[in-house]
C-alpha positions as CSV (number, residue, x, y, z in Angstrom):
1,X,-22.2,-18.0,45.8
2,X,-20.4,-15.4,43.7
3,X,-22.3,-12.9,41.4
4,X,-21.3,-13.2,37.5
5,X,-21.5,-9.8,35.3
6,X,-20.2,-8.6,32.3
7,X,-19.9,-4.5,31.3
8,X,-18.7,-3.5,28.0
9,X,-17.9,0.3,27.5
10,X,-16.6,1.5,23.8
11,X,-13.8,4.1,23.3
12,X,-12.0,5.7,20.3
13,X,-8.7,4.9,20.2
14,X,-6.1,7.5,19.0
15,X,-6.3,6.3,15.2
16,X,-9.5,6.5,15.0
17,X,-11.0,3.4,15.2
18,X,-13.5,2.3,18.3
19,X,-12.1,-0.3,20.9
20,X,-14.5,-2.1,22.8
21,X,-13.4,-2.6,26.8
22,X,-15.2,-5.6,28.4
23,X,-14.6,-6.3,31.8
24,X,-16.1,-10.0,33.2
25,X,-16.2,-10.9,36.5
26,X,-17.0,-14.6,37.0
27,X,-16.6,-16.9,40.1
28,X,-14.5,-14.4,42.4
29,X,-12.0,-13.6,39.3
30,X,-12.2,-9.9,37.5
31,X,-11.3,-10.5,33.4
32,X,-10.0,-7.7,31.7
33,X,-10.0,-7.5,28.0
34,X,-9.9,-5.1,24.8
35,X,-11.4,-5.8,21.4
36,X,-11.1,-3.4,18.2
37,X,-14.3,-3.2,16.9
38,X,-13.7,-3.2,12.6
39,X,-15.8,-0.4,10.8
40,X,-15.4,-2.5,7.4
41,X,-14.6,-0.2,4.5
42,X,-14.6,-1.2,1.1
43,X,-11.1,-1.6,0.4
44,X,-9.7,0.2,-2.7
45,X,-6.6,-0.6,-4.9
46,X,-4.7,0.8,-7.8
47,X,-3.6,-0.9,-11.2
48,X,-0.5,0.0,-12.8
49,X,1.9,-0.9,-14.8
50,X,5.5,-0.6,-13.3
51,X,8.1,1.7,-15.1
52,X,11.5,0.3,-15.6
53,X,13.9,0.7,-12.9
54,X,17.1,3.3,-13.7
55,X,19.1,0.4,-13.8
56,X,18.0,-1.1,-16.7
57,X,18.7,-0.3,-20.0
58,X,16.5,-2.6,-21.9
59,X,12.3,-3.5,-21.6
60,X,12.8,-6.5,-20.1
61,X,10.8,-7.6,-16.0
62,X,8.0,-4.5,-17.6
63,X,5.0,-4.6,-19.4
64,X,3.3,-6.2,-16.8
65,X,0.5,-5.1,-14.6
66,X,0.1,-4.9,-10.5
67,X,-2.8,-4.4,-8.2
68,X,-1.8,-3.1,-4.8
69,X,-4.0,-1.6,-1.9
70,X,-4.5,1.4,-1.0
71,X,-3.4,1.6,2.1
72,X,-6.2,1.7,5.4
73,X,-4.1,3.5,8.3
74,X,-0.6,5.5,8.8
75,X,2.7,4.0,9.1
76,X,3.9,5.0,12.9
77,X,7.1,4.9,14.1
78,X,8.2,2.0,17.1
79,X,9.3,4.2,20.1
80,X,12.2,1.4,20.9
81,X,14.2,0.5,17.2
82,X,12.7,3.5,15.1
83,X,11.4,1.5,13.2
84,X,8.4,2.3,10.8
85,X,5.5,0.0,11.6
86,X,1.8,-0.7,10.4
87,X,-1.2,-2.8,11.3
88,X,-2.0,-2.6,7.9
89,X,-1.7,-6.0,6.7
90,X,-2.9,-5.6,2.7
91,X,-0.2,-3.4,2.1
92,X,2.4,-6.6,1.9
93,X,0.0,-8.2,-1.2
94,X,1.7,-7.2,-4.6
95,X,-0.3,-8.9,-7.2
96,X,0.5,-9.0,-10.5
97,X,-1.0,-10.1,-14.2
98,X,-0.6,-10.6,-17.8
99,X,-2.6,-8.1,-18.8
100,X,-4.5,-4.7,-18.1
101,X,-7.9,-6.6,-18.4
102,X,-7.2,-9.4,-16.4
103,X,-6.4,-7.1,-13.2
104,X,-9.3,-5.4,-14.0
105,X,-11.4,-8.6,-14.0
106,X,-10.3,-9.6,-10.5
107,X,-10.8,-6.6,-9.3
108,X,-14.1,-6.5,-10.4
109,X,-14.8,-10.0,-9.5
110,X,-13.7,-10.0,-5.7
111,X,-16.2,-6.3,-5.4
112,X,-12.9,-3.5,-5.3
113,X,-12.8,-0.4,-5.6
114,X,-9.9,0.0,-8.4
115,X,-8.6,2.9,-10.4
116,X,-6.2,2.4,-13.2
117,X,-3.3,4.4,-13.2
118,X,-2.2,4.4,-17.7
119,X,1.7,3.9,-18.1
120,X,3.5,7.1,-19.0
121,X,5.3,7.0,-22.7
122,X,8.8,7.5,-22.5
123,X,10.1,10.5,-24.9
124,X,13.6,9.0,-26.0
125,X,15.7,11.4,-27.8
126,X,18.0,10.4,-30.6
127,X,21.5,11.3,-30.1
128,X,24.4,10.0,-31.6
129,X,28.3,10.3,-30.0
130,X,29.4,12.7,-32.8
131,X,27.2,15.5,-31.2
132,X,29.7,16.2,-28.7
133,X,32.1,17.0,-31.3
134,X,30.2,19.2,-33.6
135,X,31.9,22.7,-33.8
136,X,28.1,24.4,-33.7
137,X,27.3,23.2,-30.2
138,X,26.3,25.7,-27.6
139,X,28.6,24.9,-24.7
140,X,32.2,23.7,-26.5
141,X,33.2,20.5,-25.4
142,X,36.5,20.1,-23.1
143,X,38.5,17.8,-21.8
């Protein structure tokens, strides 16, 4: 009759985090397998209200607010494509509300960590089209 025996030995992978290494052997076969052993972290997001984009000229798609993670590991590069890659899967959720209070609320209500980042006023100078023709300017206008 065969022997069965499981060992289990726990490493720290390169990012930081522990995998576990278990190794069963049962009924004359030798099972290899790896496990990444979560050390859950509160997760933390930030609340913001978007800017306008430089290509619009008007205050329409703003004035609403998004809550987005903070994210939990490094982007890394795929050694094949290039490509930039992450495990991090709550960096894809964009979620967005009405209001400053109701981001707030879920925040609060699903136990994150938040901080609210205040929208920036926008100075706007008042210039008309006959400035560039005034004869007191300090750089003359040319063609």
């Amino acid at each position: 009759m065969t022997g069965c025996g499981t060992a289990a030995t726990a490493r720290r992978a390169l990012d930081g985090s522990e995998m576990l290494w278990i190794s069963i052997f049962t009924h004359g076969a030798l099972l290899f397998g790896a496990m990444r052993v979560s050390n859950e972290v509160a997760m933390s997001a930030r609340i913001f209200s978007p800017a306008k984009t430089a290509m619009q000229s008007g205050k329409a798609k703003t004035g609403y607010w998004v809550l987005e993670f903070d994210p939990e590991m490094r982007k890394k590069i795929d050694p094949l494509m290039g490509y930039t890659t992450s495990g991090d899967m709550r960096s894809q959720i964009r979620l967005t509300f009405e209001t400053r209070e109701e981001a707030v609320a879920y925040a609060e209500k699903q136990g994150l960590a938040y901080r609210v980042e205040e929208p920036k006023e926008t100075k706007r100078r008042q210039i008309s089209y006959a400035e560039n023709f005034r004869y007191d300017r300090r750089t003359p206008w040319t063609h």
